[in-house]
C-alpha positions as CSV (number, residue, x, y, z in Angstrom):
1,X,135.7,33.8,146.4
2,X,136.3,29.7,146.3
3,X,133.5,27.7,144.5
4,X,133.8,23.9,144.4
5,X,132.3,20.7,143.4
6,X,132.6,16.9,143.9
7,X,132.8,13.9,141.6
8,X,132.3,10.9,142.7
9,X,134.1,7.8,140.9
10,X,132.1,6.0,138.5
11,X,132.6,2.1,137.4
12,X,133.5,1.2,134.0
13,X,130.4,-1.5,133.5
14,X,128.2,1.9,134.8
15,X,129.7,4.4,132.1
16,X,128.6,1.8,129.3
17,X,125.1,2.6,130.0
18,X,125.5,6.9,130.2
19,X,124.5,8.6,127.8
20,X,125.6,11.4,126.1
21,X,124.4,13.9,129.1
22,X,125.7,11.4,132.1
23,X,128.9,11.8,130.5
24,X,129.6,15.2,130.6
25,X,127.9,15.3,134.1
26,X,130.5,12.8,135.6
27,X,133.5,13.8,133.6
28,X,133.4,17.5,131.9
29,X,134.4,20.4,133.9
30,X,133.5,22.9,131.8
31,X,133.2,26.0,134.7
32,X,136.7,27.3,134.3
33,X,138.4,30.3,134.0
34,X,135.8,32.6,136.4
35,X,136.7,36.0,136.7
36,X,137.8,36.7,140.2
37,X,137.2,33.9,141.4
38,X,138.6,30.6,142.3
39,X,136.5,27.3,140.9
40,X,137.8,24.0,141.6
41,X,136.5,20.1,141.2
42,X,137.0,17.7,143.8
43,X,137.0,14.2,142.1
44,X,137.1,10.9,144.2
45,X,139.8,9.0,141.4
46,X,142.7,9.8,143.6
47,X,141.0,12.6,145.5
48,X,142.6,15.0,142.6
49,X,141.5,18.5,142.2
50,X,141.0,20.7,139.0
51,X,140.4,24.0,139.1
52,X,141.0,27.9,137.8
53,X,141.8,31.1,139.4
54,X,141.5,34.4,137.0
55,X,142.2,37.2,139.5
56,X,141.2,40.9,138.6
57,X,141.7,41.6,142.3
58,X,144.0,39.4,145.1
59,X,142.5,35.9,145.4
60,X,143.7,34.0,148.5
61,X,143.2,30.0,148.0
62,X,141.2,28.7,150.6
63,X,140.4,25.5,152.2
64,X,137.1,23.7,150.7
65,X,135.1,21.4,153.0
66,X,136.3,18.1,151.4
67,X,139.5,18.4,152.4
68,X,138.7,19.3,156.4
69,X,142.0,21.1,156.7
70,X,142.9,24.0,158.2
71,X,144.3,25.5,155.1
72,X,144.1,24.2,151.8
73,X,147.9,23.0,151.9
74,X,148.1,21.4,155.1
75,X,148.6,17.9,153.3
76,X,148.2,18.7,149.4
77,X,150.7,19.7,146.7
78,X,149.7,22.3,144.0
79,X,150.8,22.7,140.6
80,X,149.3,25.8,138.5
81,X,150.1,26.7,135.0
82,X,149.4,30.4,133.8
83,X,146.8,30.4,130.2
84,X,146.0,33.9,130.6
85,X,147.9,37.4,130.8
86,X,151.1,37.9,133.5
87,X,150.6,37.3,136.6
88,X,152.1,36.5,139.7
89,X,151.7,33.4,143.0
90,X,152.8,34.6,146.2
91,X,153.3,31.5,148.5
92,X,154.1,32.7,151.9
93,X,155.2,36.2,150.9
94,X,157.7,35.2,148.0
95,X,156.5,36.4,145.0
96,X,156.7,33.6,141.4
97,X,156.1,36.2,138.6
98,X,154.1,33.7,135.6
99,X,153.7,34.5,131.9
100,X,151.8,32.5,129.4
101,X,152.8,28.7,130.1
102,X,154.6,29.1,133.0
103,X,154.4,26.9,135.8
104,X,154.7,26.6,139.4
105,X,155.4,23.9,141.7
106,X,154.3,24.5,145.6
107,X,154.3,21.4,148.4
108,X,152.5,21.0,151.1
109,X,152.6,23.1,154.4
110,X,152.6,26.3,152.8
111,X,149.6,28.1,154.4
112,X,149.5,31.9,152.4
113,X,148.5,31.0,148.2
114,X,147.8,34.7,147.0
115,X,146.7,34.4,143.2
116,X,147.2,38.4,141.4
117,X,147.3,39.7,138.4
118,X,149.7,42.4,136.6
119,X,146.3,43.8,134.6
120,X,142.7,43.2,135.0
121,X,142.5,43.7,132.0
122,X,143.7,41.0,130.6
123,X,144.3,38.9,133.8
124,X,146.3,35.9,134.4
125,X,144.4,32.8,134.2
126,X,146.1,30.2,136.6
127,X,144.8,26.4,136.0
128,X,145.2,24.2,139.1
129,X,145.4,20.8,139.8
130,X,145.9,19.3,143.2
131,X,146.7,15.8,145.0
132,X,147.3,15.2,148.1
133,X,151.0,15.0,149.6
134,X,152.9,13.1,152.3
135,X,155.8,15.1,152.7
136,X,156.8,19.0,151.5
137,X,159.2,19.4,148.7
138,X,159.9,23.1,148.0
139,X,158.1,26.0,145.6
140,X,159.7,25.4,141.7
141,X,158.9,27.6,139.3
142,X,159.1,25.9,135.8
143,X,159.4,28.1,132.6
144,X,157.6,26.7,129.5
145,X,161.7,27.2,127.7
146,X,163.2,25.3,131.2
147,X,160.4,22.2,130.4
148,X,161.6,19.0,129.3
149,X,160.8,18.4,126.0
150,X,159.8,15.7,123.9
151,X,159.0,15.3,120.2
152,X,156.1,12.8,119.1
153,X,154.2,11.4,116.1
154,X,154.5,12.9,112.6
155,X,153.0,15.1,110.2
156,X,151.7,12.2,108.3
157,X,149.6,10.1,111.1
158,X,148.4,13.9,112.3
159,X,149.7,13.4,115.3
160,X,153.5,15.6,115.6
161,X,153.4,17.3,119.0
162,X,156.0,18.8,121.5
163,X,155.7,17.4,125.0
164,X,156.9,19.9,127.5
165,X,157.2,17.8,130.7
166,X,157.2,20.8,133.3
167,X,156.4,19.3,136.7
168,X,157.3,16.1,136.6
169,X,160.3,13.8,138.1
170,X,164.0,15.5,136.7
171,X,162.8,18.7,136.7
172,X,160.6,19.0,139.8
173,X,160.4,17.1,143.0
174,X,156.6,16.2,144.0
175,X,154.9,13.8,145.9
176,X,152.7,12.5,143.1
177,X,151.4,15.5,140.8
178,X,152.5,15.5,137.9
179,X,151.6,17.7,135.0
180,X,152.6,18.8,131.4
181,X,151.7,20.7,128.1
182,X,151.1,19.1,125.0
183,X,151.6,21.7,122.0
184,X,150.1,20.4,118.3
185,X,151.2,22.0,115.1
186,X,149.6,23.0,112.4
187,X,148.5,20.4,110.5
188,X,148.2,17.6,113.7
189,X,144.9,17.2,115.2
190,X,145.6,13.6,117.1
191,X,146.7,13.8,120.8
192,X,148.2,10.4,122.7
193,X,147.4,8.2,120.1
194,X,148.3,5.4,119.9
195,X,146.0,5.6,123.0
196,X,146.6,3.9,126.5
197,X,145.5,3.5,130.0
198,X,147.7,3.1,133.1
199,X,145.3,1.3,136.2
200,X,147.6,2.8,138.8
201,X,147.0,6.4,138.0
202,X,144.0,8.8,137.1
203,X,144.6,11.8,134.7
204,X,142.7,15.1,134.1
205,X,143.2,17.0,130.5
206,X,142.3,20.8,129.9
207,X,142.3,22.7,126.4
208,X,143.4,25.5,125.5
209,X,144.7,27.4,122.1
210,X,141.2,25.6,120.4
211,X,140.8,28.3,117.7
212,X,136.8,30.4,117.8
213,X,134.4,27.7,115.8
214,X,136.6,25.0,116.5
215,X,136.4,21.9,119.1
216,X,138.3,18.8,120.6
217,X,136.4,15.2,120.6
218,X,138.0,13.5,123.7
219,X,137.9,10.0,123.7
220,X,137.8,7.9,126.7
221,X,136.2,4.8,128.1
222,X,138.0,1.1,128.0
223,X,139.9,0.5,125.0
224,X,136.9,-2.1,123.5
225,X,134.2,0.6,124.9
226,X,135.2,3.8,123.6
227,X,132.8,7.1,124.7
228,X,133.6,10.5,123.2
229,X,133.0,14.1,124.6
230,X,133.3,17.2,122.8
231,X,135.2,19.8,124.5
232,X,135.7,23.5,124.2
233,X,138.3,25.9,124.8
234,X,139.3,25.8,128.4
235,X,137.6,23.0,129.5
236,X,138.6,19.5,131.2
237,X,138.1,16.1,131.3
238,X,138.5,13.8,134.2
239,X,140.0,10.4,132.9
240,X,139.3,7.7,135.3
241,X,142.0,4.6,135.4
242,X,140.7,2.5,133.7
243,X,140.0,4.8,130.0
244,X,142.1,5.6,127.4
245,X,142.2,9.6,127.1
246,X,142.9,10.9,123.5
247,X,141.5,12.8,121.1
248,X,141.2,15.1,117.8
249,X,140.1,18.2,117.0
250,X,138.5,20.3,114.1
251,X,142.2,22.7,114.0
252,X,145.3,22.1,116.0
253,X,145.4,23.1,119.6
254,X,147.1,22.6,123.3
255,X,146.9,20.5,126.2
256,X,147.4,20.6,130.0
257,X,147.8,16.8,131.3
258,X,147.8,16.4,134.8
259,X,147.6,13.2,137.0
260,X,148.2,11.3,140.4
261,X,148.1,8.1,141.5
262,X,150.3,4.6,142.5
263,X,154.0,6.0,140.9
264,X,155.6,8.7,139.2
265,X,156.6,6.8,136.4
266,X,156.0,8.6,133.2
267,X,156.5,6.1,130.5
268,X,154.3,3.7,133.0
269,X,151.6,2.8,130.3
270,X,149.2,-0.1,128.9
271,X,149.3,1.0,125.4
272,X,146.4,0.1,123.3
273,X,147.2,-1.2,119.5
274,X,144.8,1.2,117.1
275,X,143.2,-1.7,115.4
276,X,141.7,-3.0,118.4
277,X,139.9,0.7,119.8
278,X,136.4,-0.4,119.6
């Protein structure tokens, strides 16, 4: 079964005036990781989707009414990363077998998406996230040890991470997906700070490894108009254009970055000196 929802975009001189409820209406997703069944968010900032699938039985992804397509992939790309148990994504009968942080790359015109599991009992739990596509590049499955990997920030401004850059331009071809997993250590609570925003792309965030009792505060909003969010274990966060998208928890914990937009242009960033967050 396919549940979905829409967000529409929302200006930054309207977010000034939400409040703390409006916020998490317009930007939280916080209906993830259904068992069997496939949830996604259709959001207007670059008509990018976010969603789950957590099959116990076979869950064929399905065209949603927004995208008035014949099947879901008829001019989208996909990227799903596996949070949950092993699993597997058959894309037109070929079978991509996904453990924990794998990742997998499909583009467009691929009309069979079969989501399984290796045990209901302790199913996979694919994360999706979706943009539309000119052209088809093929299926690339991305291990979380084949990732390209960067190392960030230090133990002493709590902010040391590994970047694994898993779909993204020198390891996969796409159209404009791009997506990632941002691994803390113990100790490091700060994710992309310094903070920045990049107007030619949107970006959605989802946590994961956020210990029982603990939380995330995601920041967003402009850079002189901060907002905040608290978050939960596998939950996201649409981050329009124009916010910053950071934040800290209460323990460390793990990200899945995802975005679309203008360029594919990683390091393409308007970085925001700490001193002047407001």
């Amino acid at each position: 079964m396919t549940k979905y929802s829409s967000r529409y975009a929302s200006s930054p001189e309207a977010v000034k005036k939400y409040d703390t409820q409006e916020l998490r209406n317009e930007f939280l997703i916080d209906d993830l990781m259904q068992e069997d069944e496939i949830v996604l968010t259709y959001s207007h900032y670059d008509r990018y989707i976010a969603g789950s699938a957590v099959p116990l039985k076979d869950l064929a992804l399905e065209s949603i009414d927004p995208l008035k397509a014949g099947y879901f992939l008829e001019r989208r790309e996909i990227g799903i990363i596996n949070v949950g148990g092993k699993g597997a994504v058959v894309v037109e009968g070929v079978s991509f077998e996904l453990d924990f942080k794998d990742a997998l790359y499909i583009g467009s015109g691929n009309k069979e998406v079969i989501f399984k599991s290796d045990d209901s009992k302790n199913p996979a739990k694919f994360y999706i996230n979706s943009a539309p596509a000119h052209t088809t590049y093929p299926t690339v499955k991305v291990s979380l040890a084949e990732a390209n990997k960067l190392e960030l920030g230090t133990m002493e401004t709590a902010n040391h991470r590994t970047v694994n850059q898993m779909i993204i331009g020198g390891v996969v071809t796409t159209c404009q997906l791009q997506m990632g997993m941002t691994e803390l250590r113990p100790g490091s609570v700060w994710n992309t700070m310094p903070a920045h925003v990049h107007d030619r792309r949107m970006e959605v965030y989802f946590y994961l490894d956020i210990p029982e009792n603990q939380a995330v505060c995601h920041f967003m909003g402009q850079p002189q108009e901060t907002r905040h969010i608290w978050m939960n274990n596998h939950q996201a966060v649409i981050s329009p254009p124009w916010s910053i998208h950071s934040g800290s928890g209460t323990s460390n914990y793990t990200f899945i970055w995802g975005m679309a937009g203008e360029n594919l242009d990683y390091g393409d960033m308007d970085v925001c000196k700490i001193t002047d967050l407001r």
